[in-house]
N, C-alpha and C positions, 0 to 999 in steps of 0.2 A: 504494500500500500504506500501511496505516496506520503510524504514529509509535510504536515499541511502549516503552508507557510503565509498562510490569507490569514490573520487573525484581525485584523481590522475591518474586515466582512462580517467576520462571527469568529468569536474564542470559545473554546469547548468548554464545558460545561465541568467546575472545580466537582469531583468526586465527592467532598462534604454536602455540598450542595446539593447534588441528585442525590444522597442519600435525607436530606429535608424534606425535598419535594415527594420523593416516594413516600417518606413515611406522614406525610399528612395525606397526600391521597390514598393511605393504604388505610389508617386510622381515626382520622378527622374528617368528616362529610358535612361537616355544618356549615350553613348559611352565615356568613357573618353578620347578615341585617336580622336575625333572627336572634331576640334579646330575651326570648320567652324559658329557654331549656339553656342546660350546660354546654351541647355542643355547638349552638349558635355563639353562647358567649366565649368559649374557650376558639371559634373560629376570629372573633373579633378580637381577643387578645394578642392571636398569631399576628392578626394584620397592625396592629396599633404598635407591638413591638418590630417588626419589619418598618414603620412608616417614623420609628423612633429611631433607627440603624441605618438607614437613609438619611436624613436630614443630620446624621449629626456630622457626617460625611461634609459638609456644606456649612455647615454651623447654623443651620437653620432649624425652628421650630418643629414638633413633630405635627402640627394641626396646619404645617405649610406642604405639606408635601400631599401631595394625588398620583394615585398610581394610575398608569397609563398601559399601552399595550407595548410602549415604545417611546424613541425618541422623535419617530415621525409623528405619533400621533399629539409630542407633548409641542413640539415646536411648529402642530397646526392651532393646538387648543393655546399655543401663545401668541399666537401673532391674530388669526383669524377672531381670539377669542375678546380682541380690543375693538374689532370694526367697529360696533356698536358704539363702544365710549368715542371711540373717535369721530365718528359720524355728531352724535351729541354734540359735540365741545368744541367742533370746528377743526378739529387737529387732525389733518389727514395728510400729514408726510410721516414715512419711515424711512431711516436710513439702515443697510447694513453692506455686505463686500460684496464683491463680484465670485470670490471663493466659498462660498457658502454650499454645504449642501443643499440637495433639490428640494430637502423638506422644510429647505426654507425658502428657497428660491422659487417654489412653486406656490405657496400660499402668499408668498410678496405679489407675485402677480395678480393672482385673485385683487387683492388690494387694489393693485393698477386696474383691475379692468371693473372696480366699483366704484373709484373716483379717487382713488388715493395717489399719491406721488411717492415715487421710492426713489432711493439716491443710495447708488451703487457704490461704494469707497474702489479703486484697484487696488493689488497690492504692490509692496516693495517686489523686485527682482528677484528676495531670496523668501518670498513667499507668505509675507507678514504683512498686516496692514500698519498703517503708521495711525499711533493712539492720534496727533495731531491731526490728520486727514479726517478719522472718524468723529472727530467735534466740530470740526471745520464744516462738515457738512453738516450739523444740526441747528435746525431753527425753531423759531419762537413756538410755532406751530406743530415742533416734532411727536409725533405719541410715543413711535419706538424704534431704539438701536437695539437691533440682532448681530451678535458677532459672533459666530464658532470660535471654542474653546479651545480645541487643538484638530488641524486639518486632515481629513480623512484619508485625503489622496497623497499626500506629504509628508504627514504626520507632524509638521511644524505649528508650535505653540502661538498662539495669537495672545498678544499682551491683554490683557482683561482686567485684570487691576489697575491700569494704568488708563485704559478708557474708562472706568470704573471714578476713579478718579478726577479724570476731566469734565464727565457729565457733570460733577459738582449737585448742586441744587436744581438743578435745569430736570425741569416734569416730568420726562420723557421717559416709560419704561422701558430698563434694561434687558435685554434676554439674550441667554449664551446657549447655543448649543452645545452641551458637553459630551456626548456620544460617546467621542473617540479619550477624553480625560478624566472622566466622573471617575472619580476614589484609584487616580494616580498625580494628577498635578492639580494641588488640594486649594493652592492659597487663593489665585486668582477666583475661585470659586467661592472660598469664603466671606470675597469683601461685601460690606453690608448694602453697597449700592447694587450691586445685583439682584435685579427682581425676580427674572423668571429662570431657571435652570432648565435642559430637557436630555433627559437620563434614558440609558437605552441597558437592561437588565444583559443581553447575548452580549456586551462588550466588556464586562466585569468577570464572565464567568460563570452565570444565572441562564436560564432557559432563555432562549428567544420567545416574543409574545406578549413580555413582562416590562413595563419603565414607569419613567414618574416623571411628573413634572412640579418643580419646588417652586411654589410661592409666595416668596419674601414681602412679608407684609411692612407697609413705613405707616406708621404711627397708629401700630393697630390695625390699618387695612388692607387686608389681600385686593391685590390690582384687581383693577374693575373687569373682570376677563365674564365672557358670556358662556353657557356651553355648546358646542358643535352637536350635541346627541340631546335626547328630549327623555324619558320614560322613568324614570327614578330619582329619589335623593342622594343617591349616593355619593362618596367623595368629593362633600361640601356643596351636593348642587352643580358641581363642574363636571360628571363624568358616570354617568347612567349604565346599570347593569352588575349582576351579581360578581361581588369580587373574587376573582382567582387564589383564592386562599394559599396553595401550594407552592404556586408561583411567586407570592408575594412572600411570603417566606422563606422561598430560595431567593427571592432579591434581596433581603434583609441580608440574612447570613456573607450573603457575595457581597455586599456592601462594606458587612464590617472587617470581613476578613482582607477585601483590598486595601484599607486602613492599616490593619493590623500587619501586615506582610508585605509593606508596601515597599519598601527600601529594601529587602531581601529581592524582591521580584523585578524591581527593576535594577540590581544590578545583575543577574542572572542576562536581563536581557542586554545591558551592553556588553556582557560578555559576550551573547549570541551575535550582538553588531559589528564589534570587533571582526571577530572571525569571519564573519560574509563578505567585510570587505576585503581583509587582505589575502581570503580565497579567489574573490573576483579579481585580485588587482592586475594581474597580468592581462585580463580585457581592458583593460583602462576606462571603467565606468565613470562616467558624472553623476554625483547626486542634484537631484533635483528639490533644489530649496537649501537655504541656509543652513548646516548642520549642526550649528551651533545654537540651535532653536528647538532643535526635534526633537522628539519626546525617542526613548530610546527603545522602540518595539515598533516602531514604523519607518521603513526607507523606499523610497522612491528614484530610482536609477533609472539612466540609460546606457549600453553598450554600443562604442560606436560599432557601426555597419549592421547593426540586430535591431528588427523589424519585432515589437512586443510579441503581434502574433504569430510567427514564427517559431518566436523565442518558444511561447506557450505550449505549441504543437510540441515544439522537442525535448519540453522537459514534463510533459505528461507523464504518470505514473510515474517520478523519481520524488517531482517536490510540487504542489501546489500555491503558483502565484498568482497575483491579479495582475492584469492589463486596463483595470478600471480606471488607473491615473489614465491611460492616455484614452480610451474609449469606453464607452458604457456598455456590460452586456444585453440593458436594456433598450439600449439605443445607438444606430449609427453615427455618434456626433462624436467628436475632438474633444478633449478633458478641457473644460470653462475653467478650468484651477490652472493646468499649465498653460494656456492660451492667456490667462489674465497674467502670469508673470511674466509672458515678454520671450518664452522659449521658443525657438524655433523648431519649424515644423518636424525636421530631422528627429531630435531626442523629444518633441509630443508621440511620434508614431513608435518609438522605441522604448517611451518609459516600462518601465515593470514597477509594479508595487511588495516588496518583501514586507513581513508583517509578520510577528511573532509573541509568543506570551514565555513567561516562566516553567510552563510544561511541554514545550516544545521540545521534540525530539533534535535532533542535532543532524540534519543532511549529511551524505556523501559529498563531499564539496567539491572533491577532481570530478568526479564526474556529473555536476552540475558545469563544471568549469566546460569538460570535455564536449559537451552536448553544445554549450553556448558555442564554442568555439566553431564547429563542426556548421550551425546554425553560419555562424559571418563568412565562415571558406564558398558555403551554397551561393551566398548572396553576392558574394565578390565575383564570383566564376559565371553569376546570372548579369552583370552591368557589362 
């Protein structure tokens, strides 16, 4: 079986954790909105301590956090979930970057096509936005800056505390997507100016299925967010439907335990960075993005004369990578993250995405080397 080196797609699931999740589906069946019997209440204890294990992650409240299915579904119910106050109050500009995932990129539109204005930031060259750019474009009338927390296709950290900071007193709610950094790169996350968080459970560790979205209340009040779904009370009114008890208890657990094991786990994985590179280095790879930004479990390479897809075909069944930096496999279009940094077309069509956790097995590296290699002799002998 292959060496699965996507972990920024999905991280397998921490062994402690599938063993939470089965043992509440094996022994707990209750309803957590069901306050009448023990096993309703003992189901809403499961979920109140998970929504405790979570927030503290954040340094936020436990009566701030809503569990979600995802990080797409929290960074729709944050941004979609202001239309309303916005529309009210006059304030219909949002800013956030041109490097933003689609689950933010695609409900900013919505915005656009119901009368709102969005203002795009670029980024820097080495794949950061500058905190300066992202104030520079907020006005009077801003409702909300969205910035990603750390880059999915790059794995480069986006300064957050420091726009976090410049927002200042200025109205406008904050929202980060933290996907790819939730309970690894803690502080920016902490700061108090950050309103809305959107947590993705499969990238901790946790089942896919499972996330939250954390709502940092200012002076007493969670942002005036509406909800997106209709049919129940549940989860403060913002998020309708019987809760996943299991799930939310394997996101608890993978929450605190990225905390707890967090400085063990990533230097595990610069050790695993280390070594990719200076197996790769006789290809003479570029990373793509400033590497002295990147969180240490996500890299982004090109090899000159290696065509991603190419690449892919030939390292089938040895090591599973993504080609998602340079192309979507949902879609025929060019990576919006390395188009917005300024890279040429050459290393857009060549990127690879390497991506790895702490349980990561360790590749044959000659013979990932051997296969790339074999890959650029095809391509040289084809011009």
């Amino acid at each position: 079986m292959a060496i699965y080196l996507d972990c920024a797609a999905s991280m397998p699931v921490d062994p402690r954790v599938t063993a939470r999740v089965m043992e509440v589906l094996a022994d707990e069946c209750g309803n957590a909105g069901s306050r009448g019997h023990e096993l309703g209440r003992r189901a809403r204890r499961r979920v109140e301590q998970a929504r405790e294990q979570v927030a503290r992650v954040v340094d936020a409240g436990r009566a701030e956090v809503v569990f979600t299915s995802g990080a797409t579904e929290s960074s729709n119910l944050a941004i979609l979930g202001l239309a309303e106050y916005g529309r009210q109050s006059g304030r219909r500009h949002a800013v956030s970057t041109r490097i933003e995932h689609r689950a933010v990129l695609e409900p900013l539109e919505q915005l656009r096509r119901h009368g709102f204005e969005i203002s795009l930031v670029a980024p820097e060259p080495g794949g950061w936005v500058d905190p300066e750019a992202v104030r520079g474009a907020v006005r009077p009338e801003t409702l909300l800056v969205s910035v990603m927390h750390v880059n999915n296709e790059t794995g480069i950290i986006q300064p957050i505390a420091e726009i976090a900071e410049l927002l200042g007193e200025h109205s406008a709610y904050f929202h980060v997507d933290a996907a790819q950094g939730f309970g690894r790169e803690l502080q920016g996350l902490r700061h108090p100016r950050v309103d809305l968080v959107s947590i993705s459970g499969h990238k901790i560790h946790a089942p896919q299925g499972i996330g939250a979205l954390v709502t940092r209340r200012r002076e007493g009040r969670r942002p005036p967010l509406a909800p997106l779904l209709h049919g129940g009370g549940q989860e403060f009114g913002l998020r309708p439907g019987t809760l996943p008890v299991a799930l939310i208890s394997g996101l608890g657990l993978a929450a605190e335990l990225a905390v707890e094991e967090g400085e063990a786990r990533a230097a595990k994985c610069r050790q695993l960075r280390e070594r990719l590179l200076r197996a790769l280095a006789p290809l003479e790879p570029v990373v793509n993005g400033d590497p002295g930004r990147g969180v240490p479990h996500i890299l982004n390479l090109s090899i000159p004369g290696v065509l991603a897809e190419e690449a892919l075909e030939a390292l089938d069944g040895l090591i599973a990578v993504s080609d998602g930096a340079a192309c979507s496999s949902q879609a025929d279009t060019c990576s919006h993250v390395l188009s917005a940094m300024g890279l040429d077309a050459a290393r857009i069509e060549g990127a690879l995405r390497f991506s790895w956790c702490h349980l990561t097995e360790e590749p044959e590296w000659n013979a990932v080397v051997h296969r790339l290699s074999q890959v650029r002799v095809r391509q040289e002998d084809c011009e």
